[in-house]
ZAMARGU-4260 file (C-alpha; in steps of 0.2 Angstrom, whole numbers, plus 5000, padded with zeros to 4 digits):
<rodrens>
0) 5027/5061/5059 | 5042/5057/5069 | 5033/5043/5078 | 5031/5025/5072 | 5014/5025/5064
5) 5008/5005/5062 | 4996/5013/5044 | 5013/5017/5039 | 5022/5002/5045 | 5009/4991/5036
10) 5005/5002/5020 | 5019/5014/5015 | 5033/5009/5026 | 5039/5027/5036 | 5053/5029/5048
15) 5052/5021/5065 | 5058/5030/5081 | 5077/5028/5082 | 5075/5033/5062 | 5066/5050/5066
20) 5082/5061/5068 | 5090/5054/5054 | 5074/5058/5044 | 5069/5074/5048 | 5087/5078/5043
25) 5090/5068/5028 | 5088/5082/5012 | 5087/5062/5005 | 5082/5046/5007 | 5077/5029/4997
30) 5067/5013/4997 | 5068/4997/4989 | 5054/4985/4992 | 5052/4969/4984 | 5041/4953/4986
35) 5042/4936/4978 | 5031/4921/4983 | 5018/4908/4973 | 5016/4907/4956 | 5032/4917/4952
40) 5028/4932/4958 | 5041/4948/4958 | 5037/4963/4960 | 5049/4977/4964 | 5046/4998/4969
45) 5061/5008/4972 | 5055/5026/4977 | 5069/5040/4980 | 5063/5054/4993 | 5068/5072/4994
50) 5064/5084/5007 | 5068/5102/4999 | 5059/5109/5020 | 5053/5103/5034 | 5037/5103/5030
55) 5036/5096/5012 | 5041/5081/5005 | 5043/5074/4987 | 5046/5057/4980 | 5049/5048/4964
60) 5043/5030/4962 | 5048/5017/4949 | 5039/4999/4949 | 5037/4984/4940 | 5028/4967/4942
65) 5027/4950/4933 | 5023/4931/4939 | 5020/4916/4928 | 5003/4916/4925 | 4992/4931/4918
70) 5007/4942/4919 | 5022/4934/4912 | 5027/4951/4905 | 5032/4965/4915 | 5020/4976/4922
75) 5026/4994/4924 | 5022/5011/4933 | 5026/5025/4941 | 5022/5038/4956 | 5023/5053/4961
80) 5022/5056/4980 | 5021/5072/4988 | 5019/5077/5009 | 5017/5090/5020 | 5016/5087/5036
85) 5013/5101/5051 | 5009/5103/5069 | 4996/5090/5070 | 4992/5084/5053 | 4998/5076/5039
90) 4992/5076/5020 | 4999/5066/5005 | 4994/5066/4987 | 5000/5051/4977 | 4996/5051/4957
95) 5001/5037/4948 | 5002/5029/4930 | 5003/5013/4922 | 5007/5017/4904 | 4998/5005/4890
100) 5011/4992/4886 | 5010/4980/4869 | 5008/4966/4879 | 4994/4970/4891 | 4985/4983/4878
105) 4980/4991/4895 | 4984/5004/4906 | 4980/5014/4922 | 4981/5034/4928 | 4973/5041/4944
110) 4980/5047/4960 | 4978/5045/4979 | 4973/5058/4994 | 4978/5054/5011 | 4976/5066/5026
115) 4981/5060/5044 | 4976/5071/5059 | 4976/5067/5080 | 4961/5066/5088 | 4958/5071/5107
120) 4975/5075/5119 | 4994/5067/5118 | 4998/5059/5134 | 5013/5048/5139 | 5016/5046/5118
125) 4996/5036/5121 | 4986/5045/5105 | 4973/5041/5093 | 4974/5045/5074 | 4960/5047/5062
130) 4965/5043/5043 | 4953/5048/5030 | 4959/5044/5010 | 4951/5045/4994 | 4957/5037/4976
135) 4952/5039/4957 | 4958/5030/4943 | 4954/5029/4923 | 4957/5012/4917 | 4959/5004/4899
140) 4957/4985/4896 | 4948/4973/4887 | 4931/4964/4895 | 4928/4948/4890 | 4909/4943/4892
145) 4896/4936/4880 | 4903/4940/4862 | 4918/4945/4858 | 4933/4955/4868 | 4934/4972/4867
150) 4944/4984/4874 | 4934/4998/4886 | 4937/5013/4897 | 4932/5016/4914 | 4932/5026/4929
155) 4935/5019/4947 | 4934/5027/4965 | 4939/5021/4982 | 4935/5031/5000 | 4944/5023/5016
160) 4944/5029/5036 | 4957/5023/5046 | 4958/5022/5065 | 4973/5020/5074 | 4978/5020/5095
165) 4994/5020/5102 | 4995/5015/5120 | 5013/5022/5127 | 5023/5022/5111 | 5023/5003/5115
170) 5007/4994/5107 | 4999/5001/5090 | 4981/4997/5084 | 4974/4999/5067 | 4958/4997/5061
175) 4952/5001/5041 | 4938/4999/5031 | 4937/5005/5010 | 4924/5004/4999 | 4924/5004/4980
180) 4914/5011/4967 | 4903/5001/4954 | 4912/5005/4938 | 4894/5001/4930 | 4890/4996/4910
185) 4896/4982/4902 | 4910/4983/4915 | 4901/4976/4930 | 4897/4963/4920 | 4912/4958/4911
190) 4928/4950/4915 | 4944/4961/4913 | 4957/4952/4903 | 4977/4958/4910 | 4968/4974/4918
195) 4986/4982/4925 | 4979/4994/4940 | 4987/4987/4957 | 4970/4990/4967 | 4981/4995/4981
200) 4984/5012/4974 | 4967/5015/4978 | 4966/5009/4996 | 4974/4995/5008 | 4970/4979/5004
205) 4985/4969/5016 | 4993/4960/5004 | 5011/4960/4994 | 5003/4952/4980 | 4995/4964/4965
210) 4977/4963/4966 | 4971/4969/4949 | 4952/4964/4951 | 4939/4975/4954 | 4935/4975/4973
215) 4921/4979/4981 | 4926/4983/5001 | 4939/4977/5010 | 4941/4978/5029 | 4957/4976/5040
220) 4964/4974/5056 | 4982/4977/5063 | 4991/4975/5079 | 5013/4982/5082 | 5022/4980/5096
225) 5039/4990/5100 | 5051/4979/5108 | 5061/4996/5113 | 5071/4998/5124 | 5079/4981/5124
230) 5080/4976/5105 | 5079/4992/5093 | 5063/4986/5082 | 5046/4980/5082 | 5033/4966/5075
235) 5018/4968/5068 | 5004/4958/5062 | 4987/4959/5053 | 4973/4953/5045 | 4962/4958/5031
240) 4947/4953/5019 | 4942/4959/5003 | 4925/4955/4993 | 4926/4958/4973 | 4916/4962/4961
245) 4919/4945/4950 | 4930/4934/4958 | 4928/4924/4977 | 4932/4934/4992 | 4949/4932/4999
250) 4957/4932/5016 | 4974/4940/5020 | 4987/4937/5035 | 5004/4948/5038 | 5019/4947/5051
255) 5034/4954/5050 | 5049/4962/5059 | 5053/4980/5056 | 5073/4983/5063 | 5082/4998/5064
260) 5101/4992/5057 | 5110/5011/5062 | 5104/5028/5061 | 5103/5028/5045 | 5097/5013/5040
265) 5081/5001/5044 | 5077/4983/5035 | 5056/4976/5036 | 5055/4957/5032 | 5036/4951/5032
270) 5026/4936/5026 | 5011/4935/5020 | 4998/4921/5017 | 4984/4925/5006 | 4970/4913/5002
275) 4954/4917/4988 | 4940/4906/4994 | 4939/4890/4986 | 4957/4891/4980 | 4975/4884/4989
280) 4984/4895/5000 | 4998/4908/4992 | 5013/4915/5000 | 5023/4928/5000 | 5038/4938/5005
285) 5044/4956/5006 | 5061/4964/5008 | 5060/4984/5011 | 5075/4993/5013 | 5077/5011/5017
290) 5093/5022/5017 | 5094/5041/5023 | 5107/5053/5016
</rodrens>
């Protein structure tokens, strides 16, 4: 899309306006987004992008996260993005993998379909988008219940609709709600020990951190604002609030500032408090580069 879009301003991070020239002529282009915030967190993706027409799009992900709790050790995986994008639609299939590593004993595969189309009549760049997604994943990790641990394997699903409204290329609304499915068995009733899976993979949840618990819906809210014409950029803010299947319902808040450094170039910078009830607030911080060749 050669418009700022506030689901990929807040999720995957696309071009913003002064940027859709340069995009949709880059044969290249590549991201780097990293967040660091409580409990040691760091958590890194870099994602180079190739556009071999004008319609397709193909990517290559590489990521790793660790903090100082439950995941002291690196946490890898990778992805592989593709989009195709024409007249007034857009579709993307994401699969992903986190390999099994010694130190976790478990690992992830699954993948991620996202198709974006407008709704109703463009007028004075004022439109509505309808966003509909779905996500599977196979998981291996280890439950730890009653008797002893024991490593299972188990299938997970997510489904998401997304609504957003632009109001003159100026002011961007977002609103989201995903469910996830019941794994079931001895899992619903089990604690996952080091489970790897980034539950973002399988739908927004709002938060830099890497939510590896089993959720059960998650709901969120988003509001942009394009400070155009007088500074090239545009702030944004939401809020969302996830329910899990063992652990306490959380709450999470995001600003940031999206700026457009030259034609080739933009920088995001975002906070993002996240509080599980019953716990202390956490924050965090994101950095996400993107460079078109």
């Amino acid at each position: 899309m050669k418009r700022f879009l506030l689901t990929a301003a807040l999720a995957v991070l696309t071009a913003a306006p002064a940027l859709a020239a340069a995009q949709s002529r880059a044969a290249w282009w590549m991201e780097n987004d990293y967040s660091f915030g409580s409990n040691g967190l760091r958590k890194d993706s870099f994602t180079l992008y190739r556009k071999p027409s004008s319609a397709f799009t193909t990517g290559l992900n590489l990521s790793f996260y660790k903090d100082t709790g439950a995941y002291g050790e690196s946490v890898y995986s990778l992805r592989l993005p593709l989009m195709y994008s024409r007249g007034g639609y857009f579709v993307s299939f994401k699969p992903f993998l986190y390999p099994v590593s010694a130190y976790t004993r478990s690992g992830a595969y699954g993948g991620k379909l996202y198709f974006l189309t407008s709704v109703g009549e463009e007028q004075d760049e004022t439109y509505t988008h309808l966003i509909l997604s779905g996500a599977w994943a196979q998981q291996k990790a280890f439950l730890s219940g009653a008797g002893a641990a024991e490593r299972k394997t188990f299938s997970q699903a997510a489904a998401e609709a997304q609504v957003e409204k632009s109001f003159y290329n100026q002011f961007f609304f977002l609103a989201s709600a995903a469910g996830f499915s019941n794994p079931g068995g001895a899992v619903s009733n089990a604690t996952l020990v080091k489970p790897v899976l980034d539950q973002a993979d399988l739908a927004y949840l709002g938060t830099f951190r890497p939510l590896t618990a089993l959720p059960e819906w998650a709901l969120s809210a988003q509001i942009a604002r394009n400070m155009q014409p007088d500074y090239d950029s545009h702030i944004y803010a939401g809020y969302s609030k996830i329910s899990f299947r063992r652990a306490q319902k959380a709450g999470s808040f995001i600003t940031g500032l999206k700026l457009n450094l030259n034609e080739k170039s933009t920088l995001d910078l975002a906070y993002n408090a996240f509080k599980a009830e019953g716990a202390a607030w956490k924050s965090y911080y994101r950095l996400l580069l993107q460079l078109f060749f």
